[in-house]
C-alpha positions as CSV (number, residue, x, y, z in Angstrom):
1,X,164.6,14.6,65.0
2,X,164.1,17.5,67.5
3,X,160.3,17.9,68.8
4,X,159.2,21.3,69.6
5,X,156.3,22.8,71.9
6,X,154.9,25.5,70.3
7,X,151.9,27.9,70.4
8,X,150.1,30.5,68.9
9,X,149.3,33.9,69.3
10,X,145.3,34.6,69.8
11,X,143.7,36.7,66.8
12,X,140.8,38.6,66.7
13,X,139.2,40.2,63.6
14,X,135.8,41.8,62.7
15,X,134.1,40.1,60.0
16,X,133.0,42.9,57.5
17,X,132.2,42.4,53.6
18,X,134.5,40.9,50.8
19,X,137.0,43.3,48.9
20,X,136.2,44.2,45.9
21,X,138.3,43.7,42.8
22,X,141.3,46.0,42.4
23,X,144.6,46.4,40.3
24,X,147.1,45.3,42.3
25,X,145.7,43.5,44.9
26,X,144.9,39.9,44.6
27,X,141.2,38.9,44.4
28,X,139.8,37.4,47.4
29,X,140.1,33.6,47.6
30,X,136.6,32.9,49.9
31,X,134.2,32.7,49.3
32,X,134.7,30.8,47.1
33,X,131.7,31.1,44.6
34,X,130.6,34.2,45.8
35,X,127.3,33.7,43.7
36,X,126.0,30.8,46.4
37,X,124.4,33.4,48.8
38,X,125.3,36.7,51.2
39,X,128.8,37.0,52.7
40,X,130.9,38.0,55.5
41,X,134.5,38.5,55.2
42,X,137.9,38.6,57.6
43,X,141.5,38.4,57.0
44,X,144.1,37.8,59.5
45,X,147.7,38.4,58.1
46,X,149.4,35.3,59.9
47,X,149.4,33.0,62.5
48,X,152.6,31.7,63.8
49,X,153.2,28.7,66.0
50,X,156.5,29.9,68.0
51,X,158.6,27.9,70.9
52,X,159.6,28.9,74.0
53,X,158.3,31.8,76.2
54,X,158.8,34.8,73.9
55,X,156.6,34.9,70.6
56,X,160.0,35.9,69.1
57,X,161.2,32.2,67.3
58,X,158.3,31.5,64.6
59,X,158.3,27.2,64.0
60,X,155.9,27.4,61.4
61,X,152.9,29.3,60.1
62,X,149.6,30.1,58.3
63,X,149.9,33.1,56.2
64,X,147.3,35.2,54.8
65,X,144.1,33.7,56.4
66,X,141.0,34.7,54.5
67,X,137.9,33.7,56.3
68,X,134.5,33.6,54.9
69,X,131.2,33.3,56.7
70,X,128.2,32.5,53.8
71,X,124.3,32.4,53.9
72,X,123.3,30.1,50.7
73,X,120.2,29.7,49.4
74,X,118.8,27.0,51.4
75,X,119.7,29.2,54.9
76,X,122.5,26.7,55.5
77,X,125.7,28.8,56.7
78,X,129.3,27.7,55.5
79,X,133.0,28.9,56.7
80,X,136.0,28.4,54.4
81,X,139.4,29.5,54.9
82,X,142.6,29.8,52.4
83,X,145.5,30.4,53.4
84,X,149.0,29.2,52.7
85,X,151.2,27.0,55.2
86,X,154.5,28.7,55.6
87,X,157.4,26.0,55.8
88,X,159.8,28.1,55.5
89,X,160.6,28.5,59.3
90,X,162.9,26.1,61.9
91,X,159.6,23.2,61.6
92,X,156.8,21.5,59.8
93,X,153.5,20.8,61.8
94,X,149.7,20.3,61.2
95,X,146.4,20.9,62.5
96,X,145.9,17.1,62.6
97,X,147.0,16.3,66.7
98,X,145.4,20.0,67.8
99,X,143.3,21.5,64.9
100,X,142.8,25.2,64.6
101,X,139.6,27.0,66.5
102,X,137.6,29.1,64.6
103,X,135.4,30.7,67.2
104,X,132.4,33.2,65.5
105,X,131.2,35.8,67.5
106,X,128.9,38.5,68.0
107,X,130.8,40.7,70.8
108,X,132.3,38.8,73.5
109,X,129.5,36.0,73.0
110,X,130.4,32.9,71.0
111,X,127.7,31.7,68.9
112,X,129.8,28.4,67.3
113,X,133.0,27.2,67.0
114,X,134.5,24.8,63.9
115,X,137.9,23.1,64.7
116,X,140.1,22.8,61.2
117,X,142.6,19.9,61.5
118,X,144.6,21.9,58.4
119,X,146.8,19.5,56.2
120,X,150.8,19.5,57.0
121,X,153.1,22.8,57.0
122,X,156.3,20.5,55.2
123,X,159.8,22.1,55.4
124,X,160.4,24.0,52.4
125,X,157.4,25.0,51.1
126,X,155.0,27.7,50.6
127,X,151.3,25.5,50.1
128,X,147.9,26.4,50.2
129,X,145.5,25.4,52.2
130,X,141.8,25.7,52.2
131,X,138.5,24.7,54.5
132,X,135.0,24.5,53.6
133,X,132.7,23.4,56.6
134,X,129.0,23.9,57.6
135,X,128.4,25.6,60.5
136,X,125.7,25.4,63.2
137,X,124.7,28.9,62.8
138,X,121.1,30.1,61.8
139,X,120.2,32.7,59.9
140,X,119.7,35.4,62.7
141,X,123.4,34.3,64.3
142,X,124.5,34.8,60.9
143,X,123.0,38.4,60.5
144,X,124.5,39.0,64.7
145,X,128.5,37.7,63.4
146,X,130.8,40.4,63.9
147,X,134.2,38.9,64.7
148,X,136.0,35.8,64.5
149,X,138.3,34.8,67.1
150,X,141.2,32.3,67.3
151,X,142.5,31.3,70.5
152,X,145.7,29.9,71.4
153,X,146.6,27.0,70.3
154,X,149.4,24.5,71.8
155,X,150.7,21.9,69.8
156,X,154.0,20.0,68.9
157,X,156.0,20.4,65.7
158,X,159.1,19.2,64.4
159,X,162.3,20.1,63.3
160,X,163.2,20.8,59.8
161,X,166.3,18.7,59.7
162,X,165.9,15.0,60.2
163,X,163.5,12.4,58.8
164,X,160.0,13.7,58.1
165,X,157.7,13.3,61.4
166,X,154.3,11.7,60.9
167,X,151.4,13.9,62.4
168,X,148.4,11.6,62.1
169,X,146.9,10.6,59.0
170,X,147.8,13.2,55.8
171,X,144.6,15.9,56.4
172,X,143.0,16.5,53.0
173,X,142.9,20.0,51.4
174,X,139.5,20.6,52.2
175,X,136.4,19.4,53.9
């Protein structure tokens, strides 16, 4: 089984409010009960974990990142993401060895960061993937969030042909 180095590609997005509903666009996935509380909203069309130099040969990806930032009733403030692990690539990997930064940010300041060890991208297969984690934002951070930031991201992944590769324990779909 060949092992790759890979990396991704930092993202940056500016957190604004959730889409509403509209024929012929799917409904946003998070947050997920939108009833809990006020929201902020980002979406970040992919994030690709590619060898070598060049961001030019994709290993595997996250497709479709949805990120939600929420204020619920008792001023605690949550983060989930959905998006779908795209196996369909040259390798399978997982967030479980090097998990995925979420920083939030207001500018260029950071005001917290919550690392997502997402479950395993497996050969083949289009599967989603979702996070819901407290943050350690208060209520005025919340109010100050603007973007959301991922940085790079180095990790190992495997080649698609071969015996299955074990990447730590199996990460659970969610918390």
């Amino acid at each position: 089984m060949k092992m790759f180095q890979c990396r991704s590609e930092p993202q940056l997005v500016s957190l604004g409010s959730v889409p509403p509903r509209t024929p012929g666009r799917s409904d946003a996935q998070v947050p997920h009960d939108p009833e809990h509380g006020e929201s902020r909203y980002a979406r970040i069309p992919h994030l690709y974990f590619y060898s070598g130099i060049r961001f030019t040969d994709p290993v595997y990806g996250l497709l479709d990142l949805e990120i939600a930032l929420q204020r619920r009733s008792n001023d605690e403030i949550w983060l989930e993401i959905y998006c779908v692990g795209d196996g369909y690539q040259s390798g399978r990997g997982s967030g479980a060895e090097q998990p995925l930064i979420v920083e939030i940010r207001h500018g260029e300041r950071k005001l917290t960061t919550v690392a997502w060890a997402y479950p395993n991208v497996l050969c083949g297969h289009f599967d989603p993937m979702y996070l819901e984690a407290k943050t350690a934002l208060s209520v005025p951070d919340f109010e100050a969030a603007d973007r959301i930031a991922l940085p790079q991201i180095c990790t190992v992944a495997a080649s698609c042909s071969g015996a299955a590769p074990t990447f730590g324990a199996p990460a659970a779909h969610g918390h």
